[in-house]
C-alpha positions in Angstrom: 12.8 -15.9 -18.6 15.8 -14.0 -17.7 13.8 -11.0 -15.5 11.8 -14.7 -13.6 15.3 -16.0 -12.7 16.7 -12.5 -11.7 13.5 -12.3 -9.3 14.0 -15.6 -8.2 17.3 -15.5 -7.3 16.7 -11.9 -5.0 13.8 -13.5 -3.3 16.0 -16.4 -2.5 19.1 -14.3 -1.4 16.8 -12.5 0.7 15.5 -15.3 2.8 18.9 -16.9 2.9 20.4 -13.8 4.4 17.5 -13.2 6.7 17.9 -16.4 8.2 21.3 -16.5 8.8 21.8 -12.7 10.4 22.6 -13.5 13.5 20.6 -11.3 16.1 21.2 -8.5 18.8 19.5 -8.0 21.5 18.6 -4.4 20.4 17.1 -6.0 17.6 15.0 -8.7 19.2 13.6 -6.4 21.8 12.4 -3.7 18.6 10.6 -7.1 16.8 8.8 -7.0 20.3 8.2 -3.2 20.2 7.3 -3.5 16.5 4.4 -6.8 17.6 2.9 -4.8 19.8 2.7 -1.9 17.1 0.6 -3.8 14.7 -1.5 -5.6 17.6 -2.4 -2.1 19.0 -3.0 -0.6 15.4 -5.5 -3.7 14.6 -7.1 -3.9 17.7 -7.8 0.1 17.6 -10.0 0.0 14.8 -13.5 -1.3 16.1 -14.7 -2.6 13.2 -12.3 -4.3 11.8 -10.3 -6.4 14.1 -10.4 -9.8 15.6 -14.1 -10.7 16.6 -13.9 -10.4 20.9 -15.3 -13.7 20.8 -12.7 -15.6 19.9 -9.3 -13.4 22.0 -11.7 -14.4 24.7 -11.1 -18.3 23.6 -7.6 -18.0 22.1 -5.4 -20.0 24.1 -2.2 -18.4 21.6 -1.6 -15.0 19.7 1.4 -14.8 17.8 2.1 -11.3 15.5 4.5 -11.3 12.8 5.2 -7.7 12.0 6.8 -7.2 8.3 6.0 -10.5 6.5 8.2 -10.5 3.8 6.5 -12.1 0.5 7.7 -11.9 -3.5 7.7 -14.2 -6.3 7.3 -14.9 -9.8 4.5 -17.7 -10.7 6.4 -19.4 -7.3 6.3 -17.3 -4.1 7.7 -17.5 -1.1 7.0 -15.9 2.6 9.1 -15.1 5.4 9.2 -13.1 8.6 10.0 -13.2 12.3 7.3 -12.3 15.0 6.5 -13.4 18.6 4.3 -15.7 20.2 2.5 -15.8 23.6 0.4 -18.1 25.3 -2.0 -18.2 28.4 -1.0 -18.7 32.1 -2.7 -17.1 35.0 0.2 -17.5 37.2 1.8 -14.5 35.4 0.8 -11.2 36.6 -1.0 -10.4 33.2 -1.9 -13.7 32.4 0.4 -14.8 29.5 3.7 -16.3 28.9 6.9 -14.3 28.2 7.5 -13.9 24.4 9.2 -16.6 22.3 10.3 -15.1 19.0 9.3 -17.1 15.9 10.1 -17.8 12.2 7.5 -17.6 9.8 8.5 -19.3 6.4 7.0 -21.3 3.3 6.1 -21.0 0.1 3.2 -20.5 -2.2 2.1 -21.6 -6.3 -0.3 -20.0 -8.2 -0.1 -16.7 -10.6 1.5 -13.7 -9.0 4.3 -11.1 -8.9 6.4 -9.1 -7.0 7.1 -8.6 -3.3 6.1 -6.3 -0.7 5.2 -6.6 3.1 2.5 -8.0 5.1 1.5 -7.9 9.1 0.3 -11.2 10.2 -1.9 -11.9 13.5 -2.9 -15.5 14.6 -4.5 -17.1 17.2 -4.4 -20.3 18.3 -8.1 -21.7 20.1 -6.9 -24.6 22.4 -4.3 -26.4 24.2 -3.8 -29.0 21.7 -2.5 -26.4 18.9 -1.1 -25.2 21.9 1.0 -28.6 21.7 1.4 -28.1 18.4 3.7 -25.0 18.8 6.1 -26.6 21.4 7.6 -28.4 18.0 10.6 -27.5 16.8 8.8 -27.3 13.7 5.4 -27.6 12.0 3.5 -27.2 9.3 0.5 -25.1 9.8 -3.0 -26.7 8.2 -0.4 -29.5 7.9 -0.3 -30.3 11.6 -2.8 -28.1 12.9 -6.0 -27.4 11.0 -6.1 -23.6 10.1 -8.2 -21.6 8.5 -8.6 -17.5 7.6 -10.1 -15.8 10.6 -13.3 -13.7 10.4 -13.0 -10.2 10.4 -15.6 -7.3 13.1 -14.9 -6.8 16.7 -18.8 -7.7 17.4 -19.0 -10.7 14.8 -20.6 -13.4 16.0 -17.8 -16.2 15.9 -18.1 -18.9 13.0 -19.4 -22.6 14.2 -16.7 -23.7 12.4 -13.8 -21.3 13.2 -14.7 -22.8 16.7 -14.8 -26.2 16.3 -12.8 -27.1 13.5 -9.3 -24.9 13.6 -6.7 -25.2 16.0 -5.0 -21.4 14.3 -7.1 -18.2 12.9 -4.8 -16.1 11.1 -5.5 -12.3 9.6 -3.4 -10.0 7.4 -3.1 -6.4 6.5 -1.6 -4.9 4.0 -1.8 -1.4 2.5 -4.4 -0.6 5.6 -7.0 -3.5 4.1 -7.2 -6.1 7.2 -8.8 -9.6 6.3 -8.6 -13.0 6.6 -5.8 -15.2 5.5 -5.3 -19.0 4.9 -1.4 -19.3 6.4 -1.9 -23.4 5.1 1.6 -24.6 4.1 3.2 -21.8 6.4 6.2 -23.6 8.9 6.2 -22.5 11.9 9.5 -22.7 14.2 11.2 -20.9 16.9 14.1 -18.6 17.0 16.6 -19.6 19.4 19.0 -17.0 18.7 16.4 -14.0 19.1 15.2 -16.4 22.3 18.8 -16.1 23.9 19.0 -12.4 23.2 16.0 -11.6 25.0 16.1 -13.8 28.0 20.3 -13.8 28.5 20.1 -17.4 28.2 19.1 -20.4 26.2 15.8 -21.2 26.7 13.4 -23.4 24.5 10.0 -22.5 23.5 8.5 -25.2 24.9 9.6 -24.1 28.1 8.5 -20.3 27.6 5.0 -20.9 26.0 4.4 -23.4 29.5 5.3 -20.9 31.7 8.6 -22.9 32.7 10.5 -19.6 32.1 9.7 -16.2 34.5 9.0 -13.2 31.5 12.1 -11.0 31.0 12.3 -7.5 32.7 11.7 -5.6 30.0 9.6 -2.8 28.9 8.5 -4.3 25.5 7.7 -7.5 27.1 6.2 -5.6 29.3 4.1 -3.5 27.0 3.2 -6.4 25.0 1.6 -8.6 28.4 -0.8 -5.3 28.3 -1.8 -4.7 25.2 -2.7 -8.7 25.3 -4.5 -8.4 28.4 -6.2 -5.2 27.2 -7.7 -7.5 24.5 -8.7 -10.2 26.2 -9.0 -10.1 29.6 -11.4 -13.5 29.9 -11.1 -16.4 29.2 -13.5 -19.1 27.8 -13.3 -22.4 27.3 -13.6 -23.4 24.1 -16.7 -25.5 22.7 -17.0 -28.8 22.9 -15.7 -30.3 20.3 -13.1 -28.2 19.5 
């Protein structure tokens, strides 16, 4: 009983410190640096990244380098990554960054803590919407589901339809699938203000309300999304 409440208690210091650190700018440009990182590294592998298919849909990819996770028969998750949306009157056709908080917790039988990278996409407009909150829930608000895994994979009927967000994981160099249900989602205005030199909101970054910063990460990371996918469909109908 006494090592569970020890546990506990770190996990929970841990968050609470991580979300009150205020932020520099050094700091929220590296998360950038560190997104692209782990987009590259997934996206290198041919045949075991995100199926072609559905970049070419995504209206949204957000990466979450770092995912902090732990518990003790109750878990809990939390992280900060960045988030980028589609709009061809940007030279690469996305958004600047808006820098996000990942957080929420998790019940079943488990133990410890370690790290996770996150990837998710969003497929239309209307979990585009859904991200202009100050907060939500994801499966909650928008219907999510784990996202199938091989570059050539013929997409999933109902990944298509059904889901407004696909979300993936690796850990220990195993990439798969992940259900992020229960997750919230909200931004970070302090790592916002750092990046851009001013407040800005999210919902007026992710609609293309706010010109991109002039900076190499930002930069780096408009690439590396355009690399990826360069078209884009529309999504099904009924989706």
């Amino acid at each position: 009983m006494k090592v569970r409440l020890l546990i506990l208690a770190a996990i929970g210091t841990m968050f609470a410190f991580a979300a009150k650190t205020g932020t520099k700018p050094n700091d929220a440009v590296r998360r950038i640096d560190a997104a692209v990182t782990v987009f590259h590294e997934i996206m290198a592998t041919p045949d075991k990244g995100i199926p072609q298919d559905l970049l070419e849909r995504a209206q949204c990819v957000g990466v979450v380098p770092s995912l902090k996770h732990g518990g003790f028969i109750i878990g809990g998750k939390y992280g900060k990554g960045v988030l980028a949306c589609r709009d061809s009157r940007f030279r690469y056709g996305w958004t600047g960054p808006s820098t996000i908080r990942i957080e929420g917790g998790s019940f079943g039988f488990q133990i410890g803590g370690g790290e996770t990278d996150l990837v998710f996409i969003v497929m239309d407009k209307s979990g585009q919407e859904k991200l202009m909150q100050s907060k939500f829930t994801i499966g909650g608000d928008a219907g999510a589901m784990a996202g199938p895994v091989g570059r050539s994979a013929s997409a999933q009927t109902d990944a298509l339809m059904h889901a407004k967000i696909l979300s993936y994981s690796r850990a220990r160099g195993i990439f798969a699938g992940i259900a992020l249900t229960g997750a919230t989602l909200r931004p970070d205005d302090d790592d916002n203000r750092a990046i851009y030199g001013r407040d800005v909101t999210q919902h007026d970054i992710l609609n293309g309300d706010v010109k991109p910063p002039s900076i190499r990460a930002v930069r780096r990371l408009d690439q590396e999304l355009n690399r990826y996918t360069p078209k884009h469909k529309k999504p099904s109908v009924g989706s």
